[in-house]
C-alpha positions as CSV (number, residue, x, y, z in Angstrom):
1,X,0.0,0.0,0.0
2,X,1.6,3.2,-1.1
3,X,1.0,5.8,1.9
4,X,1.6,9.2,0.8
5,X,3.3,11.9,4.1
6,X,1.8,15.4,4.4
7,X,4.0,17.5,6.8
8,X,5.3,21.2,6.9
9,X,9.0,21.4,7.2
10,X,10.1,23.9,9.9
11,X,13.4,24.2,7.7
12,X,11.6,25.1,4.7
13,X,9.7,27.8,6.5
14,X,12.6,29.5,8.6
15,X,14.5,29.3,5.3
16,X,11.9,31.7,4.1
17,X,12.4,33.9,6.5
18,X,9.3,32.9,9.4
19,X,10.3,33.0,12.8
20,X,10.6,30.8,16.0
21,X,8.0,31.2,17.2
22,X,5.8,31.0,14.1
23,X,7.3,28.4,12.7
24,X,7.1,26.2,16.1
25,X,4.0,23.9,15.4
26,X,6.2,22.5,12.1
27,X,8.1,19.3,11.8
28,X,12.0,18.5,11.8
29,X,13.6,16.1,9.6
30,X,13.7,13.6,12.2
31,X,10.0,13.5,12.4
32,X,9.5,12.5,8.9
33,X,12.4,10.4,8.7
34,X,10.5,8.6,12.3
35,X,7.4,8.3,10.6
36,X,8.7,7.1,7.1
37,X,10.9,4.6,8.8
38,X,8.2,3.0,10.7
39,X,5.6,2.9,7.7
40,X,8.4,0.7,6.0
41,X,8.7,-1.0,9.1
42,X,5.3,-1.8,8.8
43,X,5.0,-3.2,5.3
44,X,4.1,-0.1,3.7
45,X,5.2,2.1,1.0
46,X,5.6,5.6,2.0
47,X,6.1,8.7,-0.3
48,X,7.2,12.1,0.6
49,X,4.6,14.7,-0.8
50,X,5.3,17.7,1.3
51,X,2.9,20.8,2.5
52,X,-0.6,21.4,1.1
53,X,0.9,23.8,-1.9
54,X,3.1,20.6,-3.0
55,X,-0.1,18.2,-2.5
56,X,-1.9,20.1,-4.8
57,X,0.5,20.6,-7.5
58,X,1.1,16.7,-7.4
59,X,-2.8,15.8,-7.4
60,X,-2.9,17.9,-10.3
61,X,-0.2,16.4,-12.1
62,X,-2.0,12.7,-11.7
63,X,-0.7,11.4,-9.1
64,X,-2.3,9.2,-6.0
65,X,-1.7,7.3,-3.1
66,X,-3.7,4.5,-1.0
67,X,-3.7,6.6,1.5
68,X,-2.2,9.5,3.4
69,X,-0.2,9.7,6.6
70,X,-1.1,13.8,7.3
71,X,0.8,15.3,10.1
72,X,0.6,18.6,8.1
73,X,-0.3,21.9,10.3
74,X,-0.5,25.2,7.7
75,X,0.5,28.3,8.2
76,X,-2.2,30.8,7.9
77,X,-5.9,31.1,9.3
78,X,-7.9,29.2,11.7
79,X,-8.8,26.7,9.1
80,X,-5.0,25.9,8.0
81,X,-5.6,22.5,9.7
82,X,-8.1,21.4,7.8
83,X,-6.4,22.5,4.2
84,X,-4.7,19.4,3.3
85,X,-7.5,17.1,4.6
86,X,-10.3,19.3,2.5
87,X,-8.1,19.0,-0.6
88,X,-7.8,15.4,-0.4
89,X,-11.4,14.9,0.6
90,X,-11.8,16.6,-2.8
91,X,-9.7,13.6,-4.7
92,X,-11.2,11.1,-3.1
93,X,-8.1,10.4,-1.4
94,X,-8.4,8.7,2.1
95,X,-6.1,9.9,5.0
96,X,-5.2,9.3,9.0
97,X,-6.6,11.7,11.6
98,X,-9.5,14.1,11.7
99,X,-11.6,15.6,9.1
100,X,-11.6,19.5,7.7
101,X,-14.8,20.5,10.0
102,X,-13.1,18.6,13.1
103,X,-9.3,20.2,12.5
104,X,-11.1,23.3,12.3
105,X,-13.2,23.4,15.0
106,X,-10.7,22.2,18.1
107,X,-8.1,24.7,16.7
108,X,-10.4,27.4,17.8
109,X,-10.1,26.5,21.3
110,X,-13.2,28.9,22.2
111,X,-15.8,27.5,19.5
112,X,-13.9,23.8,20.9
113,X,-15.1,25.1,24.5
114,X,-18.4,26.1,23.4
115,X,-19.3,22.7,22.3
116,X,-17.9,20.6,24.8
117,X,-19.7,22.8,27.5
118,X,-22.8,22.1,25.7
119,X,-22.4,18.5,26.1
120,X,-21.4,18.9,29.8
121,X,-17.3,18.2,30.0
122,X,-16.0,20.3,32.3
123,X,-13.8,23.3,31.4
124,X,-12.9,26.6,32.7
125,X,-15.3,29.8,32.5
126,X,-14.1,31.6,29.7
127,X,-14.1,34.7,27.4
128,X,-13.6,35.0,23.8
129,X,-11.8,38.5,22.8
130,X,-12.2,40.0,19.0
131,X,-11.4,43.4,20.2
132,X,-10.3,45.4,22.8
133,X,-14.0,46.6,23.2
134,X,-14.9,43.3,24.3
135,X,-13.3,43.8,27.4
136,X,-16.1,46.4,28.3
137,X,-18.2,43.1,29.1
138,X,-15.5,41.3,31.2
139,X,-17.0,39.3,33.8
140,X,-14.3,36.6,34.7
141,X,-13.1,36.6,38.2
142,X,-9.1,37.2,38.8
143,X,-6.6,35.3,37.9
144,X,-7.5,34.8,34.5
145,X,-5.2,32.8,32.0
146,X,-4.8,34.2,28.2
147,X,-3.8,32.6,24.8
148,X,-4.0,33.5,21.3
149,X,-8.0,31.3,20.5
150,X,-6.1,29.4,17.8
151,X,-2.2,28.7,17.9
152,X,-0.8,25.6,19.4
153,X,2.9,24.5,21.0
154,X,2.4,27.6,23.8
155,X,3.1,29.7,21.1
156,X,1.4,33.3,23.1
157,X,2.0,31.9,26.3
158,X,4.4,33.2,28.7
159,X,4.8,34.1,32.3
160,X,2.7,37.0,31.7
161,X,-0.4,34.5,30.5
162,X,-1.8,34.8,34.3
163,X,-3.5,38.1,34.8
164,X,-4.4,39.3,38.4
165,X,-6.2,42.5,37.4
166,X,-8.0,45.4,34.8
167,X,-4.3,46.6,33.8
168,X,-2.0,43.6,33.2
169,X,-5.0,42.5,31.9
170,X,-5.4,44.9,29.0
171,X,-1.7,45.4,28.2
172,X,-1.5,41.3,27.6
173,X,-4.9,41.3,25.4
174,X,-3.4,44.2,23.3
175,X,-0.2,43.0,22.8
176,X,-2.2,39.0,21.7
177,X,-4.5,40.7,19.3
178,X,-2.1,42.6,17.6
179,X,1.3,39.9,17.5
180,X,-1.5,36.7,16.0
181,X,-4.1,38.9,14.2
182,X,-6.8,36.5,15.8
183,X,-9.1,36.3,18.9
184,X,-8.0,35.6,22.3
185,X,-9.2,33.1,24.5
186,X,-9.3,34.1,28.5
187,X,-10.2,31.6,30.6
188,X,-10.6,31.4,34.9
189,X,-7.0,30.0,35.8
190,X,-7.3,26.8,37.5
191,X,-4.3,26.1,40.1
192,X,-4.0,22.4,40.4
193,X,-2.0,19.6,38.3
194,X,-1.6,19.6,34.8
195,X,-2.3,16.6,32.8
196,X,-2.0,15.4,28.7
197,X,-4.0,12.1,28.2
198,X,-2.6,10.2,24.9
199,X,-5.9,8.5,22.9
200,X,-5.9,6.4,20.1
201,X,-9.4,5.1,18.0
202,X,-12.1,6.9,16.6
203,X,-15.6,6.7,18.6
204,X,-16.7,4.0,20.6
205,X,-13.2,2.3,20.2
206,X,-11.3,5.6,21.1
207,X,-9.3,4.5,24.3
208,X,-6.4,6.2,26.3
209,X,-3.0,5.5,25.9
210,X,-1.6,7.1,29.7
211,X,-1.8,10.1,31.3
212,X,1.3,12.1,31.5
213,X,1.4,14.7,34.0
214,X,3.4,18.2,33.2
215,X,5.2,19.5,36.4
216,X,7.4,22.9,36.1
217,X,10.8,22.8,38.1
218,X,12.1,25.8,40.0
219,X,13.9,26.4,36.7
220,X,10.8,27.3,34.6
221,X,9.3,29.9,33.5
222,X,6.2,30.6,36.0
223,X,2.8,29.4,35.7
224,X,2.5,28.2,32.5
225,X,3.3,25.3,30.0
226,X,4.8,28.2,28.1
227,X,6.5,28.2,24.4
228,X,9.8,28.7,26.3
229,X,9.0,25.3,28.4
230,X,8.1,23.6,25.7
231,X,11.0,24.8,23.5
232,X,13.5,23.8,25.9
233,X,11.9,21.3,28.5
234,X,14.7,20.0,29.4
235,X,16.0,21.0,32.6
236,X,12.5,23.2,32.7
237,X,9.8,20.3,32.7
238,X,9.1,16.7,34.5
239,X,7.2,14.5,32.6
240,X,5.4,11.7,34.8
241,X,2.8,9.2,33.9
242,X,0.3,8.7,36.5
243,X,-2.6,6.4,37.1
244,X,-4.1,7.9,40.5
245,X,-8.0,8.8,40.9
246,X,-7.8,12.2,39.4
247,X,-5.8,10.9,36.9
248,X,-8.2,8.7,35.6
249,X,-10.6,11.2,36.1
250,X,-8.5,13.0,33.6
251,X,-8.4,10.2,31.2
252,X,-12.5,9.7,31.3
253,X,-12.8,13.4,30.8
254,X,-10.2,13.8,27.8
255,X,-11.9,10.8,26.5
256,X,-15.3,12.5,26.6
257,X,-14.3,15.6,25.2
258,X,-12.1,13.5,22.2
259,X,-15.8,11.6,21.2
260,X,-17.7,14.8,21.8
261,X,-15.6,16.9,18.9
262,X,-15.3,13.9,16.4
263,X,-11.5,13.6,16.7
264,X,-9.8,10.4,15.0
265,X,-7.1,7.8,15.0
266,X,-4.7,9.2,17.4
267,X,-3.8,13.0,19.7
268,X,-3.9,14.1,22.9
269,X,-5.9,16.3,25.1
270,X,-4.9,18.5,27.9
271,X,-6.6,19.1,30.7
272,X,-5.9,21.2,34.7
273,X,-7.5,20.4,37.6
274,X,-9.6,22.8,39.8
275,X,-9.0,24.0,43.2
276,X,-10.9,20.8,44.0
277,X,-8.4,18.0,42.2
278,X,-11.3,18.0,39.6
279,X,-10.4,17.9,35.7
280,X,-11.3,20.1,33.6
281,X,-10.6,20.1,29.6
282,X,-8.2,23.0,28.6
283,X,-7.7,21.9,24.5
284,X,-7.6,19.0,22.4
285,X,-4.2,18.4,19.7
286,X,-5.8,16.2,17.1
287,X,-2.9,16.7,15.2
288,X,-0.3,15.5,17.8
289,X,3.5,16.2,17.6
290,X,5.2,12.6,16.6
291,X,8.9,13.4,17.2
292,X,9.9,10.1,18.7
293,X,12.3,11.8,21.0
294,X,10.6,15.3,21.9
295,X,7.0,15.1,21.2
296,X,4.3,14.7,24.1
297,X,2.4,11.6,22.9
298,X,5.4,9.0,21.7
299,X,7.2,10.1,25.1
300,X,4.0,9.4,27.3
301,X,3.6,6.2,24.9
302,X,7.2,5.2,26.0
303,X,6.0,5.9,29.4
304,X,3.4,3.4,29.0
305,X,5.6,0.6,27.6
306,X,3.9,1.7,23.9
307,X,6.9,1.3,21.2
308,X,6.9,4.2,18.7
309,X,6.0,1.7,16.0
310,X,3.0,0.7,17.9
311,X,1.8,4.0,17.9
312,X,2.0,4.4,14.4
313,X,0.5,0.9,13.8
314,X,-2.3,2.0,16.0
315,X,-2.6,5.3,14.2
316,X,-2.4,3.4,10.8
317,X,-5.0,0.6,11.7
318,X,-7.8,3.0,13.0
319,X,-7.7,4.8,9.8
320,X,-8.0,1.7,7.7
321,X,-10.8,0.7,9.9
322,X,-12.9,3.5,9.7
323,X,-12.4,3.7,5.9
324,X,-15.2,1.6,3.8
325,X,-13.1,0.2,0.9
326,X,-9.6,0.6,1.9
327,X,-7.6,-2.9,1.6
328,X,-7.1,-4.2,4.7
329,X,-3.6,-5.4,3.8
330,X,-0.2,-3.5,2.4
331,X,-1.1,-4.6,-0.6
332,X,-3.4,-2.5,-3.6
333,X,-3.5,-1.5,-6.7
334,X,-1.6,1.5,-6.4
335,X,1.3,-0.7,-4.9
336,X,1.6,-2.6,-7.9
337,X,1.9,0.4,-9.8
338,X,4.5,2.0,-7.6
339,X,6.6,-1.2,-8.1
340,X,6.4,-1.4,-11.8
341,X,7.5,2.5,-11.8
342,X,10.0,1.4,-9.8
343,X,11.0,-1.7,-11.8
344,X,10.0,-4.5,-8.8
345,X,8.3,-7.6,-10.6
346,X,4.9,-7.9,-8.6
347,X,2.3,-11.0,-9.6
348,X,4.6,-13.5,-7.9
């Protein structure tokens, strides 16, 4: 089966001149060369196609794969998730993880919030800021946490996300709105443990693969899983899976909130606990980081005695699962034809 890889290359990008921090969601070479090695691994044939401007300029010069392995994150708008899954929805073309409406919707972490609340999984009171003005009708008690509505990786987060009053609070908004050009979210800051719950499956058959905890050293920057934390955890941030009540309270409630949006295959959800050890649902990362060394879910998977190649196999079998007409098996048409281009006999 020839699986095609949709990725954005942080190399390509900061050779274009984006920055750091804008640039911090992408992939490095080791992730692709991870992934690619473990689809061989696995019996399959995978095929480097590149970032949603590259996908389309291939579709339209004929070619196709069984299926796609998309890890690919975009770079403009709230819907650049969802732009390499819409285009192959368009070609017929099958592919791992969540659709265009889901990738859209849980990368606006307000609209995620609104829905979820709806459904009754708990998370934080919360605000969603378009404008300054919008602060005229602030009702949120103090401290308050704030984040750009729709980046991921901390990017926006810092020491100064936790806000104790009117004037830090403005001053952070401003600055937000005007660095991402989108909404901010602000949200009651809970003070208790930090949690990321690793699923795999789609629906019913969705199931958690560990809860991680997140625990800032002394060394940290305060209060927050911040871009610089994440950027450089080590030294900064203990990582520790945990199976105690509220950390299977965490699982149950990152599992409800992963059903509830329509999330697939494989991601994570994060979560923090109330003043009352109680979980509630922070955001969901349907399109999870899969550096084996660096990234949240293979290191919690590790955790968890989960080899990196039985996370992708997980990731890979849940897609072919859920997709009516998909072989089974490594083998397809398109393989055959990927071995005669490549001079392999096939028939034997």
């Amino acid at each position: 089966m020839i699986v095609g890889l949709t990725y954005d290359l942080r190399d390509d990008y900061l050779a274009a001149g984006h920055g750091l921090e804008e640039t911090a969601e992408f992939d490095k070479p080791e992730t692709i060369e991870a992934i690619e090695g473990t689809l061989l691994e696995l019996g399959y044939h995978p095929v480097r196609i590149g970032n949603v401007k590259s996908l389309a300029a291939r579709l339209v010069r004929g070619e196709r794969w069984d299926l796609v392995f998309n890890i690919a994150e975009g770079l403009r708008g709230i819907g650049r998730e969802a732009q390499v899954p819409a285009l192959l929805e368009a070609y017929d073309i099958p592919f791992t993880f969540s659709d265009p409406m889901v990738l859209s919707l849980t990368l606006h972490k307000g609209m995620s919030k609104h829905v979820l609340r709806s459904q009754g999984v708990p998370t934080p009171d919360f605000q969603v800021v378009e404008d300054l003005s919008d602060l005229n009708q602030f009702k949120l008690p103090f401290p308050v946490f704030a984040k750009p509505a729709a980046e991921g990786t901390g990017k926006g987060i810092s020491a100064d996300s936790r806000i104790s009053n009117t004037r830090q609070l403005r001053s952070v908004v401003k600055d937000l709105l005007n660095r991402f050009q989108q909404p901010v979210l602000l949200e009651t800051y809970l003070p208790g443990r930090e949690f990321t719950v690793g699923i795999a499956g789609t629906g019913p058959k969705a199931h958690s693969l560990g809860v991680m905890e997140v625990i800032l050293l002394p060394t940290a920057e305060k209060s927050a899983y911040s871009f610089e934390n994440k950027e450089n955890w080590r030294g900064r941030i203990e990582y520790v899976l945990v199976d105690d009540e509220e950390a299977r309270k965490a699982a149950a409630v990152a599992l409800a909130a992963w059903r509830g949006l329509g999330c697939r295959d494989g991601g994570r959800v994060d979560l923090r606990s109330d003043g009352n050890n109680s979980p509630h649902f922070i955001e969901v990362n349907p399109l999870a980081g899969l550096n084996p060394t660096d990234s949240d879910l293979p290191m919690l998977c590790r955790f968890s005695g989960i080899s990196y190649t039985e996370l992708i196999r997980k990731i890979m079998e849940s897609a072919l699962e859920r997709t009516p007409g998909l072989p089974v098996g490594v083998e397809s048409i398109m393989t055959k034809r990927w071995q005669t281009r490549a001079g392999i006999a096939v028939g034997k």
